[in-house]
C-alpha positions as CSV (number, residue, x, y, z in Angstrom):
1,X,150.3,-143.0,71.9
2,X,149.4,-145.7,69.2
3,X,145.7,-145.7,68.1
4,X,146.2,-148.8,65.6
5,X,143.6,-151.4,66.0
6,X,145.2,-155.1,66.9
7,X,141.5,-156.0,66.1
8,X,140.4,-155.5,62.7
9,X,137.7,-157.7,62.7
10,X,134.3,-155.5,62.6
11,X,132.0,-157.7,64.1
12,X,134.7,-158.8,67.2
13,X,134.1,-156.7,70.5
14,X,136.7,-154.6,71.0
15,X,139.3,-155.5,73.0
16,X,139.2,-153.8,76.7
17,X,142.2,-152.3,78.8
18,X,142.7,-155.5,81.0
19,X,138.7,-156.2,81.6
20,X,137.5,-160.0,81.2
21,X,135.8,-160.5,77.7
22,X,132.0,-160.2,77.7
23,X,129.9,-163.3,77.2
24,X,129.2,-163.7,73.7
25,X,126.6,-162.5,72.2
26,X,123.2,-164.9,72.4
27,X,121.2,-165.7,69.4
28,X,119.0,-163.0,68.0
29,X,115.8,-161.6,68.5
30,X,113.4,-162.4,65.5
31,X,110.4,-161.1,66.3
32,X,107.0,-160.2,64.1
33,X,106.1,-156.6,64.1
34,X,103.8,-154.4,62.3
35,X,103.3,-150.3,61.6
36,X,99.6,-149.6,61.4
37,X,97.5,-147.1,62.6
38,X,94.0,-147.6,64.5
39,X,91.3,-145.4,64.4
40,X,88.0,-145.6,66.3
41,X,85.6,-143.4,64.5
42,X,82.3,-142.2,66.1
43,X,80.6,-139.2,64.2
44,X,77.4,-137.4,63.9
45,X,75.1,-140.0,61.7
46,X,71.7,-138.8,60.3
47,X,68.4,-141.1,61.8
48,X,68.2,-144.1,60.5
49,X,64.2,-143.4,60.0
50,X,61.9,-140.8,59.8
51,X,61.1,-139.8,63.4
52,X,64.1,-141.5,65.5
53,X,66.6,-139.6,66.6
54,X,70.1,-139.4,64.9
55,X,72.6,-141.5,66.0
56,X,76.8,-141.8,66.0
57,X,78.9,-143.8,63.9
58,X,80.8,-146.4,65.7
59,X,83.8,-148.2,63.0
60,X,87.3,-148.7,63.0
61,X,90.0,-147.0,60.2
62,X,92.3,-149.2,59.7
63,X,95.8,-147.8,57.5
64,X,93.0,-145.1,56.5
65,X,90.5,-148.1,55.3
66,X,87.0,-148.5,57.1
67,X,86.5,-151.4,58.7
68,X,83.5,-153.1,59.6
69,X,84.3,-155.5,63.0
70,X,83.1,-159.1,62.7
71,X,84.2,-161.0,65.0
72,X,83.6,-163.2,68.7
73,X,83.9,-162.6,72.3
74,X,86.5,-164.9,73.1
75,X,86.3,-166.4,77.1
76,X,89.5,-168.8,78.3
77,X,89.0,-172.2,76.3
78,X,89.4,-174.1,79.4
79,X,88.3,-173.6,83.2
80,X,92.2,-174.3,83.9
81,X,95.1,-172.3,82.0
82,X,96.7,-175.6,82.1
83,X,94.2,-176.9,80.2
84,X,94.5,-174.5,77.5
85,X,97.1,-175.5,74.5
86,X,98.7,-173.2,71.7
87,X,97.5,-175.8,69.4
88,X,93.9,-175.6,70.6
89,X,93.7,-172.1,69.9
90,X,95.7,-171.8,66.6
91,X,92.6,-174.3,65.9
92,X,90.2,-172.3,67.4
93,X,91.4,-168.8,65.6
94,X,91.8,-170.3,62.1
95,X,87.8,-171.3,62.4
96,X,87.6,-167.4,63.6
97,X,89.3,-166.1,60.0
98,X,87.8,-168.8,58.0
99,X,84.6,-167.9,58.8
100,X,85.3,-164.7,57.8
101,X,85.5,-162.5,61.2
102,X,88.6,-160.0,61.8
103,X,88.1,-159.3,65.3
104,X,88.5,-161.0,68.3
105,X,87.0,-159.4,71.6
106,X,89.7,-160.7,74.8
107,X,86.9,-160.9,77.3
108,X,88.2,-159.2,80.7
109,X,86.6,-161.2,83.0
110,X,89.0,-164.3,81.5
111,X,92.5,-164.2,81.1
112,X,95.9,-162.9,79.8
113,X,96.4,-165.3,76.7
114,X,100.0,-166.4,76.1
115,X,102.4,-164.8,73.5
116,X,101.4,-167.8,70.9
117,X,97.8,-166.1,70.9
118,X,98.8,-162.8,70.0
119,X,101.1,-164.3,67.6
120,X,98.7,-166.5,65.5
121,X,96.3,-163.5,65.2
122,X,99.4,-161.5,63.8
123,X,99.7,-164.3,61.0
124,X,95.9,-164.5,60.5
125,X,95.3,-160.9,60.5
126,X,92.5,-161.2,63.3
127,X,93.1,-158.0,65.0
128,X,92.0,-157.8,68.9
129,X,89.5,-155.8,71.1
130,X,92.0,-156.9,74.1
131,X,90.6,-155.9,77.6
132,X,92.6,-155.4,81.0
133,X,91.6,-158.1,83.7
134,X,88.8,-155.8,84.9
135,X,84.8,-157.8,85.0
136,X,81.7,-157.8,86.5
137,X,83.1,-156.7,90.0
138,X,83.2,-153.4,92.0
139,X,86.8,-153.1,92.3
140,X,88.5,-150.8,95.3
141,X,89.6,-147.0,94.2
142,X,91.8,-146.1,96.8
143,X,95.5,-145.5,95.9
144,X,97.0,-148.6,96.5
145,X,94.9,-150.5,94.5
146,X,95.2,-148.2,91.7
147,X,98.9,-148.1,91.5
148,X,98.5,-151.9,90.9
149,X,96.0,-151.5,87.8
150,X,98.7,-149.1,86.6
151,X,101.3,-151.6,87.2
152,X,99.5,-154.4,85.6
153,X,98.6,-152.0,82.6
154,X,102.1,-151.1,81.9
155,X,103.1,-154.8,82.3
156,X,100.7,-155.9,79.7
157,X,101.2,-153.4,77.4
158,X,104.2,-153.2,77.1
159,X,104.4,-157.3,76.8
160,X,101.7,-156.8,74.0
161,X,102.7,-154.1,72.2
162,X,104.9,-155.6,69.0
163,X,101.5,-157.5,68.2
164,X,100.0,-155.7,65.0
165,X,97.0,-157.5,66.0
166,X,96.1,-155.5,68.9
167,X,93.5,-152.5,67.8
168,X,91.9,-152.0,71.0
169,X,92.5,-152.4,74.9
170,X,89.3,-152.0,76.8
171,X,89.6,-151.5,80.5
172,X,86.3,-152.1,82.7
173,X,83.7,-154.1,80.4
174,X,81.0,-152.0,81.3
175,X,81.9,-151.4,84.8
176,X,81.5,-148.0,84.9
177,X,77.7,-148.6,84.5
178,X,77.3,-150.6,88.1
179,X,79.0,-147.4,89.5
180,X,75.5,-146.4,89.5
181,X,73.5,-149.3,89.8
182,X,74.0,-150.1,93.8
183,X,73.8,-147.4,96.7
184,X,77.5,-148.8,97.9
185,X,79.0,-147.4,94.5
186,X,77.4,-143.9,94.2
């Protein structure tokens, strides 16, 4: 038995007993990513004036740094996703950081933005409440539909993930309150 490579190069594949070659290898993956941590931080806070009752804090840590949220709720920028360009909101976010917000709320009763979104809030350092599709609507509970919000979740998450700018997901934008505001949801 010989064990003698006839292939000394260390960044060739290896040659195979008798298999085709693979394909070669495609161009690689550059992609921006970012380590951070995220807190939401709500605790006891005194009254803000004599005879009110004492409230909660309600702040975001950020790497251990408070962080005040100053930001916009940000609906699609066109009726039609067609209409919508990466350009337009590059444009759009810059006006965001330049006047001095660092948060961006992804309404849920718009859109998904596309990858060039999340990526121009990673360069600006805008992070993002994002939301999951979820608005103004009494949406079904039984099984099937909620193996789809699960499904869609996971999709969207995981798609989003690598973007340091996400801080937040939300998931119902206040739905849970119309659970009790019509006879049909109780």
């Amino acid at each position: 038995f010989d064990c003698t490579r006839s292939n000394p190069d260390p960044l060739r594949v290896p040659e195979t007993a008798g298999l085709p070659p693979p394909p070669p290898l495609s161009p690689p993956l550059l992609r921006r990513v970012g380590v951070r941590t995220v807190q939401l931080v709500t605790e006891p806070a005194p009254a803000p004036t004599p005879g009110t009752p004492p409230g909660e804090t309600f702040y975001f840590r950020v790497n251990g740094v408070a962080v005040f949220a100053k930001g916009a709720n940000l609906i699609p920028a066109h009726v039609f996703a067609t209409g919508e360009s990466d350009e337009r909101w590059a444009w759009l976010l810059q006006m965001a950081a330049e006047a001095e917000m660092n948060m961006v709320r992804v309404w849920g009763g718009g859109r998904y933005q596309r990858d060039a979104f999340y990526d121009e809030c990673d360069a600006l350092g805008l992070l993002v409440w994002q939301e999951l599709m979820f608005a103004c609507a009494l949406y079904p509970r039984d099984e099937a539909f909620l193996q789809l919000v699960a499904r869609e979740a996971e999709e969207q998450v995981t798609r989003l993930a690598t973007h340091p700018s996400i801080a937040v997901w939300g998931a119902n934008n206040e739905n849970e309150a119309a659970l009790r505001w019509y006879a049909e949801s109780r």
